[in-house]
Structures are given as structure tokens and as C-alpha cells.
KEKE-3310 file (N, C-alpha, C; in steps of 0.2 Angstrom, whole numbers, plus 5000, padded with zeros to 4 digits):
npx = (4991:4984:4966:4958:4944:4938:4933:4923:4923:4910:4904:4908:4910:4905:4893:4893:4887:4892:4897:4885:4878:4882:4878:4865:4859:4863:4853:4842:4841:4844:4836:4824:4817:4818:4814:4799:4781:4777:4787:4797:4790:4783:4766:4768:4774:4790:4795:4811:4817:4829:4830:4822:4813:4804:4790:4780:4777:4777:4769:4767:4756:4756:4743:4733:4733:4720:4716:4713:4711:4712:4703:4707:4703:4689:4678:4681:4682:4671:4666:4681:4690:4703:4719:4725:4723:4707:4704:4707:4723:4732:4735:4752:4746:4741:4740:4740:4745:4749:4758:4759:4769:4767:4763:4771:4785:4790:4792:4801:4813:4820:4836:4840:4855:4858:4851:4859:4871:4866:4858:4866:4880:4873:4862:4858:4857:4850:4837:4836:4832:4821:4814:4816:4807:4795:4791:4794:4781:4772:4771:4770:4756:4751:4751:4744:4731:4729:4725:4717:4706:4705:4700:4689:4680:4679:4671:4659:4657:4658:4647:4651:4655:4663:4676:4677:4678:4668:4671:4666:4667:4662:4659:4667:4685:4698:4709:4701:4694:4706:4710:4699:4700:4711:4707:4701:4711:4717:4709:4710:4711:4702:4698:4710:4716:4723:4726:4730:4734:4751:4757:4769:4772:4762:4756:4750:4744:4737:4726:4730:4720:4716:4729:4727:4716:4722:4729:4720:4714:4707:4720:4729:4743:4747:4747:4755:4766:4777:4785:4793:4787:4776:4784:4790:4778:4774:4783:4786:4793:4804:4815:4829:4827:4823:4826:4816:4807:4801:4804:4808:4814:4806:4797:4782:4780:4771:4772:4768:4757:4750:4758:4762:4769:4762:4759:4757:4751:4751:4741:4743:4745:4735:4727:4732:4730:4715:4714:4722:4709:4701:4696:4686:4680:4687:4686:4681:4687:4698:4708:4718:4724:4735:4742:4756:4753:4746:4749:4757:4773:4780:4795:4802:4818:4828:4844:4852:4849:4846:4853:4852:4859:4847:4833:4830:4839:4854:4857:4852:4845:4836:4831:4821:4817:4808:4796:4782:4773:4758:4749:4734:4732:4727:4713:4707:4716:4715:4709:4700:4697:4684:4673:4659:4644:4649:4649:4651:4658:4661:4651:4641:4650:4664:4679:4693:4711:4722:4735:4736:4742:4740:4745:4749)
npy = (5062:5066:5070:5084:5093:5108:5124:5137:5153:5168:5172:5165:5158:5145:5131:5127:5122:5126:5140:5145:5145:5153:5168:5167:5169:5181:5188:5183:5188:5203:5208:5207:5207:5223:5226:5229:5239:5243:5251:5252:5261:5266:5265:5252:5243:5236:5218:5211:5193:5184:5170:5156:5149:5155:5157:5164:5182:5192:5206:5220:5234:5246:5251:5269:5282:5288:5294:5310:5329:5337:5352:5360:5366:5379:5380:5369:5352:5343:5334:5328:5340:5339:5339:5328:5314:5308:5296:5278:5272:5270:5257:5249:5245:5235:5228:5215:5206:5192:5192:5182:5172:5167:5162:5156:5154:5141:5132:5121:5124:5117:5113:5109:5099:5101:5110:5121:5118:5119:5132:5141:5148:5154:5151:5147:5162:5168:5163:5164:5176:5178:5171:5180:5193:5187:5181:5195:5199:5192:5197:5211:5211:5201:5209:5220:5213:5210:5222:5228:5219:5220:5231:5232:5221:5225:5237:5230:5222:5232:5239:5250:5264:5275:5274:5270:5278:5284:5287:5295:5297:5305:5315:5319:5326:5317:5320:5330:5317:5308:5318:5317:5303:5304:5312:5304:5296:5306:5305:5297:5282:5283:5273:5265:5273:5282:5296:5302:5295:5295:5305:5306:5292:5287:5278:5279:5268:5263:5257:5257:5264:5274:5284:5285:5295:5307:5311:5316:5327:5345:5358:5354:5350:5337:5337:5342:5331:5331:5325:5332:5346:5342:5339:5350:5358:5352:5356:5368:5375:5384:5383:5371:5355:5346:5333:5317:5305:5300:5286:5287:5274:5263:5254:5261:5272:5287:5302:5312:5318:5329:5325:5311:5296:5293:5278:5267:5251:5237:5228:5215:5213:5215:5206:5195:5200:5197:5183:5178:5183:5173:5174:5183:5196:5213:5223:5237:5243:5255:5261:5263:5272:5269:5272:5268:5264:5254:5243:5227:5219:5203:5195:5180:5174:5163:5158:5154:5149:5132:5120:5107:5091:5085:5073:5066:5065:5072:5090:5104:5108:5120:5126:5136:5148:5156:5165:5176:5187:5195:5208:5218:5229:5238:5242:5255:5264:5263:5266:5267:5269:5271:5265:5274:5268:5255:5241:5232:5217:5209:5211:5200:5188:5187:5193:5181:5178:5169:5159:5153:5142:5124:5109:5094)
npz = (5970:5987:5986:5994:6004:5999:5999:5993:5991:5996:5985:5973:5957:5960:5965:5981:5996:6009:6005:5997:6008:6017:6009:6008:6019:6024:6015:6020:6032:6031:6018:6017:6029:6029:6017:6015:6014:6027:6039:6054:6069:6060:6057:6062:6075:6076:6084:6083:6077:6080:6075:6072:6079:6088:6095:6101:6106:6120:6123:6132:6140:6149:6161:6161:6172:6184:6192:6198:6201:6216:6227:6240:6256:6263:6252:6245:6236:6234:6253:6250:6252:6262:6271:6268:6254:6254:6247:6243:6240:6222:6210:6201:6185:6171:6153:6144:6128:6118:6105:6091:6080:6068:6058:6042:6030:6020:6011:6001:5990:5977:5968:5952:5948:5935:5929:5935:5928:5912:5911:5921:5932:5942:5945:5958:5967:5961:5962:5975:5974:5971:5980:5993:5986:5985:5997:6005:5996:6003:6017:6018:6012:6021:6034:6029:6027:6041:6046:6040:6041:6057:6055:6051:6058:6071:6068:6067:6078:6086:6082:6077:6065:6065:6060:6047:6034:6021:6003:5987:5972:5962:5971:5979:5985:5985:5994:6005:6010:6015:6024:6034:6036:6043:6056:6064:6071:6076:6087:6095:6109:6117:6129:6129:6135:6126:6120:6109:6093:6089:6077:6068:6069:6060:6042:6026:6016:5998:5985:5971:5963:5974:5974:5962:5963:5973:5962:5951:5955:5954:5956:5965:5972:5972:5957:5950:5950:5959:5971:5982:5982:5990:6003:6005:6008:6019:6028:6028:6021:6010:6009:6011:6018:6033:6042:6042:6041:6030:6016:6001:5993:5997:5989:5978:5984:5986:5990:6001:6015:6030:6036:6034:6027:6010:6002:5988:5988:5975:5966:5966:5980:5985:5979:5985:5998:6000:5997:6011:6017:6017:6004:6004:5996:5993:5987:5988:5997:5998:6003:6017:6034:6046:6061:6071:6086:6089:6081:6080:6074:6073:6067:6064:6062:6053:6055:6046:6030:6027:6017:6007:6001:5984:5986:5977:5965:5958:5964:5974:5989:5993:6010:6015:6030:6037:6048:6054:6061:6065:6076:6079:6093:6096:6085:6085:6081:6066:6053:6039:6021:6009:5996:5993:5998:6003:6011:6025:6027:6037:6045:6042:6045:6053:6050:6048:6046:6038:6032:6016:6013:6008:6016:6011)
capx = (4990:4974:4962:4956:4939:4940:4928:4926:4920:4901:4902:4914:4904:4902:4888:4895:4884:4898:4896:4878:4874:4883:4878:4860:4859:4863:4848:4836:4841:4842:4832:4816:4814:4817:4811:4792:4781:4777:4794:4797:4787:4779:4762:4767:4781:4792:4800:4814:4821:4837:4830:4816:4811:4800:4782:4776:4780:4771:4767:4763:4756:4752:4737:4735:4730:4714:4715:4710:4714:4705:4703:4707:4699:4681:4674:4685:4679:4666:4670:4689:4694:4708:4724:4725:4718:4705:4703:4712:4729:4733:4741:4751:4741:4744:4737:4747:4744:4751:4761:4761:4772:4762:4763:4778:4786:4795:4791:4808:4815:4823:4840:4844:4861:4858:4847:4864:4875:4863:4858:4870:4882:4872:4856:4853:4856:4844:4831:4836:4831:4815:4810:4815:4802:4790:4790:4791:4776:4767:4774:4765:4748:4748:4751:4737:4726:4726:4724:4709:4702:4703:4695:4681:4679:4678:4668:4655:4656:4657:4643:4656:4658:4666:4683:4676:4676:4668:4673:4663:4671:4659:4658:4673:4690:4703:4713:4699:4693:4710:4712:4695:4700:4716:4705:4699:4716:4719:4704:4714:4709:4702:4696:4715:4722:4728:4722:4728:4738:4755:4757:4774:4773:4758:4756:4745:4741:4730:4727:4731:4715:4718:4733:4725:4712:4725:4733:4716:4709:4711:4722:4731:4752:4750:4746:4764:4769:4782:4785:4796:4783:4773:4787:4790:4772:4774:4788:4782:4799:4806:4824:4831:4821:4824:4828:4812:4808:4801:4810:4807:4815:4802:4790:4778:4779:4771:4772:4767:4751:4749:4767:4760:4768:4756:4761:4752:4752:4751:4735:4745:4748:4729:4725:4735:4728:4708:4717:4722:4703:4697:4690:4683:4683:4688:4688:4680:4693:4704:4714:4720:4727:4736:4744:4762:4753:4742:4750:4764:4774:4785:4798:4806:4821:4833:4851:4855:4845:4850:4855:4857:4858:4840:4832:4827:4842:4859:4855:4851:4837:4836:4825:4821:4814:4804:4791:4781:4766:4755:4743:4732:4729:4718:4707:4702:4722:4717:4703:4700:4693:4679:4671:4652:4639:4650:4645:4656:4658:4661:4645:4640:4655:4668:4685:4701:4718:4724:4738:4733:4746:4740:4749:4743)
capy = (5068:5066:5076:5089:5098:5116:5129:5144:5162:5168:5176:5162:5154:5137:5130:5120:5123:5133:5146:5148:5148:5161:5174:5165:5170:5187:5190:5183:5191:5209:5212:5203:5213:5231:5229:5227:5243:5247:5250:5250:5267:5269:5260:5248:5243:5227:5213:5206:5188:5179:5161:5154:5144:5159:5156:5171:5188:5194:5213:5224:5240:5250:5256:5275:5283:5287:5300:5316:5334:5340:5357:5361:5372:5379:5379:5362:5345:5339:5325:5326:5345:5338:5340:5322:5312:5303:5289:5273:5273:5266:5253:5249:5238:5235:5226:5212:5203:5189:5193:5174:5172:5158:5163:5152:5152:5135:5129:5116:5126:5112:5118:5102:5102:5100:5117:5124:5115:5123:5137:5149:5144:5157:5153:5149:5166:5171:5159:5167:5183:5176:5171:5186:5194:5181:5184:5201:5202:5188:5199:5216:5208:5199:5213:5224:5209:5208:5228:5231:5214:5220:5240:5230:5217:5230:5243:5226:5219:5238:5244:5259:5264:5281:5275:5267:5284:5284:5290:5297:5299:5310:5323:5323:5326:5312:5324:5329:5310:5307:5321:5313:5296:5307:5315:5299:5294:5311:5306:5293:5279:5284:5265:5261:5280:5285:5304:5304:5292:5299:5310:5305:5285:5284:5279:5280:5265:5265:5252:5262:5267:5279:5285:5291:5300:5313:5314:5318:5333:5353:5364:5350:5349:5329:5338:5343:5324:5332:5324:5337:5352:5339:5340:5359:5360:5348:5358:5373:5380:5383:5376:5363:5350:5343:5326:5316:5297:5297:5281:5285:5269:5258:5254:5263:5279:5294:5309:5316:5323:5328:5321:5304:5293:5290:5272:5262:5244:5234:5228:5208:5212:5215:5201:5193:5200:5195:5175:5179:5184:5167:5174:5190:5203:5218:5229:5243:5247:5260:5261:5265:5275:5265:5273:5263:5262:5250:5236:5225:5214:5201:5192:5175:5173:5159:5163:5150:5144:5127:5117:5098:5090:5084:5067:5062:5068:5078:5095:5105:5107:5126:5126:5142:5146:5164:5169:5180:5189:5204:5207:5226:5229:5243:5244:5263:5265:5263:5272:5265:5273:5263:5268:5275:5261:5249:5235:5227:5208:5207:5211:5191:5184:5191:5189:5181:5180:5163:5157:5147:5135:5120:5102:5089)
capz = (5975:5987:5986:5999:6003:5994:6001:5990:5992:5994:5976:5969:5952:5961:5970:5988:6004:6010:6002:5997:6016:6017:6005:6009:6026:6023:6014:6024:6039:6029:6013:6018:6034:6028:6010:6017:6017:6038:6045:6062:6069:6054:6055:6067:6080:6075:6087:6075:6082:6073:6077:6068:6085:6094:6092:6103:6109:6125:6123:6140:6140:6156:6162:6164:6180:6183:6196:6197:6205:6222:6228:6246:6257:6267:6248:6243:6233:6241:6255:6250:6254:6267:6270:6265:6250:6256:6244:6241:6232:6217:6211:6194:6180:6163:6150:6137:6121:6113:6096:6089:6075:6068:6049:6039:6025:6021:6005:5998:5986:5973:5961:5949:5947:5927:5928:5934:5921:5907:5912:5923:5938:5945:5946:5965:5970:5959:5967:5983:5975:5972:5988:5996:5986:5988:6005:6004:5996:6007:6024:6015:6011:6028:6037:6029:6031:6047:6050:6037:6047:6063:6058:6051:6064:6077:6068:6066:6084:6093:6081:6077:6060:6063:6056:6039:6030:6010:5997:5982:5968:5959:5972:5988:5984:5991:6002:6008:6013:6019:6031:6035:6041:6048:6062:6068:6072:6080:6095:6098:6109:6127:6133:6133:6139:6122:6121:6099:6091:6085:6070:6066:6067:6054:6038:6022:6010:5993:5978:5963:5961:5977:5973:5954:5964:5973:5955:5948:5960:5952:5960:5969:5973:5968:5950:5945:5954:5963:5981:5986:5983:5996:6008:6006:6010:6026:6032:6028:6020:6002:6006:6013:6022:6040:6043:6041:6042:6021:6014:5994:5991:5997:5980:5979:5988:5982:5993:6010:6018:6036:6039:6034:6019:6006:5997:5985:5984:5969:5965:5966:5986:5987:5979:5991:6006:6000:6000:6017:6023:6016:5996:6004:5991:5997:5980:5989:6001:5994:6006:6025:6038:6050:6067:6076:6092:6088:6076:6082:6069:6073:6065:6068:6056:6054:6053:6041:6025:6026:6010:6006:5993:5984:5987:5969:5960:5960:5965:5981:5990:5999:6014:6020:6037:6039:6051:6057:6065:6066:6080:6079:6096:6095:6080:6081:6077:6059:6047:6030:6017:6006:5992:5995:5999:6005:6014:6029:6026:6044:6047:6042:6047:6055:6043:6049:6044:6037:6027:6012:6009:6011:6018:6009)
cpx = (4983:4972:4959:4950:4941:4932:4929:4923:4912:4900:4907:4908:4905:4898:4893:4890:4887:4895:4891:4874:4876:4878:4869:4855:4859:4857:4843:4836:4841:4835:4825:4813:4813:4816:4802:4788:4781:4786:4792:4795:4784:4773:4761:4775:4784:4795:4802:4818:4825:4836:4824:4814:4805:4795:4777:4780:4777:4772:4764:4762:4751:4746:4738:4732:4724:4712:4716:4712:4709:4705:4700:4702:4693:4677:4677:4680:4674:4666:4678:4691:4701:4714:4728:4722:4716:4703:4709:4716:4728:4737:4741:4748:4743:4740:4742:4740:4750:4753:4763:4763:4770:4762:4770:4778:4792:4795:4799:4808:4821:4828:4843:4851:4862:4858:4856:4869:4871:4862:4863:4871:4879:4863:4850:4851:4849:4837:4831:4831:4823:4811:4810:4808:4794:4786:4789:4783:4768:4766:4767:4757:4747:4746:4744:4733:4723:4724:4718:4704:4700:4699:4688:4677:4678:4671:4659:4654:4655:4650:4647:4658:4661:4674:4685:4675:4675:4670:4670:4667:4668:4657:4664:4679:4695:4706:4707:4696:4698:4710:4706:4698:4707:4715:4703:4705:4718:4714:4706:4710:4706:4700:4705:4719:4727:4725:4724:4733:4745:4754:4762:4774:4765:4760:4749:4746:4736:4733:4729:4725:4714:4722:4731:4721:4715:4725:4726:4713:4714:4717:4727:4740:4753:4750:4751:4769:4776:4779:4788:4792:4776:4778:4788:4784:4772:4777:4789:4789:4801:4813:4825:4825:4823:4825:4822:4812:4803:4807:4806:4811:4812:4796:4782:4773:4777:4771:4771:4762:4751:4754:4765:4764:4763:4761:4756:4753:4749:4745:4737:4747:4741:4724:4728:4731:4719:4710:4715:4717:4699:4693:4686:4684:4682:4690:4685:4684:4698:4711:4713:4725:4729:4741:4750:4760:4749:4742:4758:4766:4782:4789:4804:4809:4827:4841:4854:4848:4848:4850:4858:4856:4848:4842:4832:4833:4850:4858:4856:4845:4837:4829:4826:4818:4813:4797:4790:4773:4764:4748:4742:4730:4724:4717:4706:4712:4724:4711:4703:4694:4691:4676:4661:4648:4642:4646:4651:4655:4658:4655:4641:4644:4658:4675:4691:4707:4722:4730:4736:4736:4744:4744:4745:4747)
cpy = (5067:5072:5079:5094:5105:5119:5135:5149:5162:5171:5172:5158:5147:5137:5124:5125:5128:5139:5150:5149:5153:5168:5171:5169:5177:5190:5190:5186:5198:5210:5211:5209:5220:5231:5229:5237:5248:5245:5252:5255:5268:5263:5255:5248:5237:5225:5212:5201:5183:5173:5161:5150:5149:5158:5161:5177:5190:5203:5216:5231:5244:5254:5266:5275:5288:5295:5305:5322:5336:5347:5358:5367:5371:5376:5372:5356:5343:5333:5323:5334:5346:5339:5335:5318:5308:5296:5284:5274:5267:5264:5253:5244:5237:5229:5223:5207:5199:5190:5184:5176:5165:5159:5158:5150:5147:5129:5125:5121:5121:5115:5112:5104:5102:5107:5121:5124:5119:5129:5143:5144:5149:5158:5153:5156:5171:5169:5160:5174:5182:5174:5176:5192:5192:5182:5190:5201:5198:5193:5208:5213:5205:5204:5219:5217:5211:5218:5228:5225:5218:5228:5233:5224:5221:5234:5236:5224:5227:5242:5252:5262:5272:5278:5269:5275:5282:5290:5291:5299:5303:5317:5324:5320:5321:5314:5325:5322:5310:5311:5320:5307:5297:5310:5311:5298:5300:5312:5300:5287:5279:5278:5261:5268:5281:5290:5305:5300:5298:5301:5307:5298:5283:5284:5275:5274:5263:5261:5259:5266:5275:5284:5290:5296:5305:5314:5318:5325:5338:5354:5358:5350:5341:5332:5338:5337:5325:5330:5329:5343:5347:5340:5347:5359:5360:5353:5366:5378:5378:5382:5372:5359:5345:5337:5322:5308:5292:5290:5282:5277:5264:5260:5254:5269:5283:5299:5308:5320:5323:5326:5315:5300:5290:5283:5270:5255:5241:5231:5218:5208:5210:5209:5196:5194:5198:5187:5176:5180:5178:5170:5181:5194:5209:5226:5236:5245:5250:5259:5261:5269:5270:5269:5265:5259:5255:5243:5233:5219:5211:5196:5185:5170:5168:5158:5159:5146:5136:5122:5110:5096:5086:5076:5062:5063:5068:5084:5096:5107:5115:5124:5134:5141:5154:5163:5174:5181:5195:5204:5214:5224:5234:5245:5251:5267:5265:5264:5271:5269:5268:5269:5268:5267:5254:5246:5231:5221:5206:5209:5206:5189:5188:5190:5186:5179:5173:5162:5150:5140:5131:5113:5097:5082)
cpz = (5978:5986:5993:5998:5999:5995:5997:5993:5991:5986:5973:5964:5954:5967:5976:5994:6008:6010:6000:6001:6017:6016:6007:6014:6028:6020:6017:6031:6037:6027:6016:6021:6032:6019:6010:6016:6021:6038:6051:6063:6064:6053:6059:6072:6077:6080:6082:6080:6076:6077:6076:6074:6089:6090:6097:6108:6114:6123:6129:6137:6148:6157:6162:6169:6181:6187:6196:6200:6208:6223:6235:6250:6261:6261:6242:6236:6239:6244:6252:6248:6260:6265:6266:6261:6254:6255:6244:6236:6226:6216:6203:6190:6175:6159:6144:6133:6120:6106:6096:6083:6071:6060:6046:6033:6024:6016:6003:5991:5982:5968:5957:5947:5937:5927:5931:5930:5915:5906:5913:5930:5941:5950:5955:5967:5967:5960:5972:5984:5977:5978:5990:5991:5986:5996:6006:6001:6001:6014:6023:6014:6018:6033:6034:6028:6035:6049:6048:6041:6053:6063:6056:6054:6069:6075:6069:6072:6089:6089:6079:6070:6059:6060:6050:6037:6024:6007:5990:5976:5963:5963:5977:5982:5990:5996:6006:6016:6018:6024:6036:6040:6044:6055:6066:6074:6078:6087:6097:6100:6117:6131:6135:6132:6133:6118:6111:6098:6086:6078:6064:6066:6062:6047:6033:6017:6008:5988:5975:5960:5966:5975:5966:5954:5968:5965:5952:5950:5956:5960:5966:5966:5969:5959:5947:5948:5956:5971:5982:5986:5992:6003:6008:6010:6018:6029:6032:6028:6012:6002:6010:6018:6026:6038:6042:6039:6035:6020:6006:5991:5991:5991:5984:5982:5984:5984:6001:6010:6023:6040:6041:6026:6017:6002:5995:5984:5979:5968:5967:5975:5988:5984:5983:5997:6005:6002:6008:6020:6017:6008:5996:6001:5995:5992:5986:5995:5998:5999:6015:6028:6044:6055:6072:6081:6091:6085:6079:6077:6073:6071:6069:6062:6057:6052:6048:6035:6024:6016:6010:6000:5990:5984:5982:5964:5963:5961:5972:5983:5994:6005:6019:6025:6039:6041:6055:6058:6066:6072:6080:6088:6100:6087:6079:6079:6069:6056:6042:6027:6011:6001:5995:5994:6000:6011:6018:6030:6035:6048:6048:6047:6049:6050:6049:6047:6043:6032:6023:6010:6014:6010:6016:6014)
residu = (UNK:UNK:UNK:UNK:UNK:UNK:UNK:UNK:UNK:UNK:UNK:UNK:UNK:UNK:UNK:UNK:UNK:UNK:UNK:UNK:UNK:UNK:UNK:UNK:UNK:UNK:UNK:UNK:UNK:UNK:UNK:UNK:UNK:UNK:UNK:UNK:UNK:UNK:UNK:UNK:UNK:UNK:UNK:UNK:UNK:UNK:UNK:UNK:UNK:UNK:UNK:UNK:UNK:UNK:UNK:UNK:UNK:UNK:UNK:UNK:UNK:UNK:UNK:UNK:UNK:UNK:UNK:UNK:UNK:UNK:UNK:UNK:UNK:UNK:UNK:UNK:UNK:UNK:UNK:UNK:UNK:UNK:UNK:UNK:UNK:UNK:UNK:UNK:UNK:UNK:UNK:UNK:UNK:UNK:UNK:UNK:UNK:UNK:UNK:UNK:UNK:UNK:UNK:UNK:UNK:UNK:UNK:UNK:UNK:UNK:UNK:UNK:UNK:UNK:UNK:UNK:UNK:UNK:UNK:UNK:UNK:UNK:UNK:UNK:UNK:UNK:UNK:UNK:UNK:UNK:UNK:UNK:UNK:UNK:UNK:UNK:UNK:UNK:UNK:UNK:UNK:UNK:UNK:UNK:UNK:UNK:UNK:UNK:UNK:UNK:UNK:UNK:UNK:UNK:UNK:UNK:UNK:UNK:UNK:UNK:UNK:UNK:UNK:UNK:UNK:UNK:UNK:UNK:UNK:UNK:UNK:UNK:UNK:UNK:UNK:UNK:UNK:UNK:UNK:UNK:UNK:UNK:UNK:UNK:UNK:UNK:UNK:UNK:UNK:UNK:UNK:UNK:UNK:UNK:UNK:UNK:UNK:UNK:UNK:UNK:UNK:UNK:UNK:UNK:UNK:UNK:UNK:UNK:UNK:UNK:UNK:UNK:UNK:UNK:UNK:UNK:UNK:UNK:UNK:UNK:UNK:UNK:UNK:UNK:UNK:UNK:UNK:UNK:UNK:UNK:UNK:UNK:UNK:UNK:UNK:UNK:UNK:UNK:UNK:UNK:UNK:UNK:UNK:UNK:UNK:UNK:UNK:UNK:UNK:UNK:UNK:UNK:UNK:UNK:UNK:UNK:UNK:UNK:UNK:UNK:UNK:UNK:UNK:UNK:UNK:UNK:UNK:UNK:UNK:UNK:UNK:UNK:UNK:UNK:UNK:UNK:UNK:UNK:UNK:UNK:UNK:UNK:UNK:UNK:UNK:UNK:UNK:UNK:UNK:UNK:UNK:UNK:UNK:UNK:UNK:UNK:UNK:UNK:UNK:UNK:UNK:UNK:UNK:UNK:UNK:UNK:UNK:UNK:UNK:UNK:UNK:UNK:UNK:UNK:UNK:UNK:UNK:UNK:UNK:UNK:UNK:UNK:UNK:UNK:UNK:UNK:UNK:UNK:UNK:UNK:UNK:UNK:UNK:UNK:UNK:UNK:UNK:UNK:UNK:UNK:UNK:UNK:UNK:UNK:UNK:UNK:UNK:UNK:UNK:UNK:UNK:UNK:UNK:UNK:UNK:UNK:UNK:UNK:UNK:UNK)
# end
């Protein structure tokens, strides 16, 4: 009898190419993306692009208009009381950015076919998992990288440290701070015509040390660690609660202030994101407030993990293929909160934003 190919099922206990591109493919084009802190209006805006081939996104954003209202008449504007304006029109402008997707994760991920024979037919997908959190947590520390870079990059090049707020821990209470480096955000950006950054696309992350400092303060809603007495609050009602764009699934959420999610990330992201500015420690940042308008993230995902067999062996070789990119393009979009007597590194040096894996 010959023998004939046999393609099985993405969930069937055998390893073939087939079938792990599959099941493969589907991950890396969901989980990755939306298992990340900032979602899309929240913190930042994303492009998502299903082909690992783009390496930059152009970003426009229009000027506003400049002009003014006259006032007709004997007692009018002066020199432009007519019937007609007399100054020159105006024309549209606008201002763009570059979002480069220049970040890549593509490390050869190796399965010997023995380690499957021994262990469990199952083991790629469990190696799939692991990337995906991998990534995930590379995509979370990138992205706050580049934001706490760019406030303290700015506040050091413009001279501007109103959206560094400290934090004392021996005399200010954390809500207070936070509503703090919340009112920044609410003066918005007037050099690019943005009168207050939205309310509703911001959000709030804090090491764990932040996060203990709500829990800690009397007389505080965080005290009985109920979120939902924080949404009552927000919503300023003792039943049911609107529709709202909380996602308690993502780790490490703890509530709501100002109709902002507070998250904390893990203290293993933050060691991540110090890599990323070249070894600069950055223990005394607690945390930040970060505004949508202002942060662009974008991804370039490949529709297929490919898979061949290994070079040195029997086995198979995964090659994944994730990138992406984060560009702030306004700075006073985001207000971190530092512990008293900080010192801005980018006062020396300015920081920027590198992946460490290095190609030998």
C-alpha cells in the first residue's frame, strides 16, 4: 500500500508543520496584541499591520486655526472693522511623524524531536505560550520606556519640569499626587492646539510600590480593595454601572480614579524597561500618567510562524516574526510621578530607547 501525506488537526497530539502553523498563527496575530497593558484609546492609539514587512507608519496631524473674531462697526477692531476681513486667508497645515517599527522579536526558537518523544506531544504549543508572554512582556516595558524617556527628555531639553510631580511619602498622600500629575494633563498641550488631553483615553501605571501607597492612606475607598466602590465613586451612582472601557482582565489592574485605570506593572517589566534606556535606573519613578493623544504604537505581525525542521538535528525550528514601535509625540501627554529629590538622568544624557539583543 503507498503511503500518502496525512495532514492532521491544529489540536491533534502530532507535531507536522501543518498544523502548528496553524494554531501558531492564531496566537501571534490575537494574544500578543491585546494581552499588553495600553490598549487602543487607552494611553495610546495603535496601527496593527498583519505582515511583518512594514517598517514605518507616517502619522499626520492637522494644524489648528489661528484666527480670531473681529468686531464690526464705528467702535470695531482696529484696522479690521469692515465689512470684509482684511487679512490674508488661511491655508490647511498639518504636522507628521514617523511611527518606525524598528523593534524585533525573532530569536530561533529550537523543539528537538526527542524533547517531544520524552516529554509530552505537546510541548510546542507550550513554547508558543511562552513567547507570547515574552513578548508581551518585552511590548509592555518598551512602550513604557519610550514614554518615561520622552517626559524626562523633554522636561531636560525644554527646562520644564512641571509634569515631573514628587511624591513624599512621609507627608502627601498618593491620590492627592495622582490628581496631581492628572491636572497637568488637563492643560493639555497649546504649541500643538491641544486645549486638554482626553479624560476618557488615559491611563495610570505604578511599580508596586505605588500601587501600596493608595492601599496605605486613611480613610481611602482603595482601603476595603473593592474596585467596584471606586467605579460607584467614578460614576457617581450606587447601582448598576454604564458601560465603561475598564478591562479587569488585564494583570494587574486595581481600580479607577478620575475615570482613569490605575494598573501596576510587575517590578520584572521595570527591570525590562531600565535594559531598554541603556542600565539607567529609574527606581524612583513610581509611576505615570499617560494621555492616548500623544503615544502611537505600532505593530507588524506576521501571519505565519514559520517552521522547518532543525539544522543540527531532528526537530523543528519555530521562527517567529513580531514587530513593533512606539513613538510619544507630545511629551506633556504624560506626568510621572517620582519620589521626592529625584534627579533627571536626562539631565547628563538624554536616554534612548534600544533593544538589547545583541547579534553576534
Amino acid at each position: 500500500m503507498p503511503l500518502s501525506p496525512a495532514y492532521t488537526t491544529a489540536n491533534s497530539p502530532s507535531v507536522d508543520s501543518t498544523a502548528a502553523g496553524r494554531e501558531l498563527s492564531k496566537r501571534f496575530l490575537f494574544n500578543i496584541v491585546q494581552a499588553v497593558m495600553h490598549q487602543d484609546g487607552m494611553g495610546l492609539y495603535e496601527h496593527y499591520e498583519t505582515s511583518g514587512n512594514v517598517l514605518e507608519v507616517r502619522v499626520l496631524q492637522h494644524d489648528g486655526i489661528s484666527a480670531k473674531s473681529r468686531t464690526i462697526g464705528a467702535n470695531g477692531t482696529q484696522g479690521n472693522a469692515k465689512f470684509f476681513n482684511g487679512l490674508d486667508g488661511e491655508q490647511p497645515a498639518h504636522d507628521s511623524w514617523l511611527l518606525k517599527l524598528n523593534e524585533l522579536f525573532d530569536r530561533v526558537q529550537i523543539i528537538p524531536q526527542l524533547m517531544e518523544d520524552v516529554i509530552g506531544v505537546d510541548i510546542l504549543n507550550r513554547h508558543a505560550e511562552r513567547i507570547e508572554q515574552r513578548v508581551r512582556q518585552l511590548v509592555n516595558a518598551y512602550t513604557i520606556a519610550k514614554q518615561v524617556s520622552a517626559a524626562l527628555n523633554y522636561a531636560a531639553t525644554e527646562s520644564d519640569t512641571s509634569h515631573i510631580v514628587e511624591y513624599d511619602s512621609t507627608s502627601d498622600a498618593m491620590t492627592n499626587v495622582f490628581y496631581d500629575a492628572s491636572i497637568q494633563l488637563d492643560d493639555g498641550d497649546p504649541d500643538h492646539n491641544i486645549d486638554a488631553f482626553s479624560l476618557g483615553g488615559r491611563i495610570a501605571l505604578f511599580r508596586s510600590t505605588g500601587k501600596r501607597a493608595f492601599f496605605d492612606e486613611d480613610k481611602n475607598i482603595f482601603a476595603v480593595g473593592s474596585s467596584r466602590a471606586v467605579e460607584l465613586l467614578e460614576f457617581g451612582s450606587a447601582g448598576g454601572l454604564e458601560y465603561n472601557k475598564i478591562k479587569p482582565e488585564v494583570t494587574g489592574y486595581f481600580g479607577e480614579l478620575n475615570q482613569t485605570p490605575l494598573h501596576m506593572a510587575a517590578e520584572t517589566i521595570w527591570n525590562l524597561v531600565e535594559d531598554y534606556v541603556g542600565g539607567t535606573s529609574l527606581s524612583d519613578v513610581i509611576g505615570f500618567v499617560a494621555a492616548a493623544e500623544g503615544t502611537g504604537r505600532g505593530y507588524g505581525v506576521s501571519h505565519t510562524t514559520k517552521l522547518i525542521p532543525t539544522r543540527g538535528g531532528q526537530g523543528l525550528e519555530m521562527q517567529p516574526l513580531v514587530r513593533w514601535g512606539v513613538e510619544v509625540f507630545f511629551p506633556k501627554s504624560i506626568a510621572l510621578i517620582v519620589n521626592s529629590g529625584f534627579v533627571n538622568p536626562s539631565a547628563t544624557t538624554l536616554l534612548d530607547v534600544l533593544g538589547t539583543e545583541e547579534v553576534l
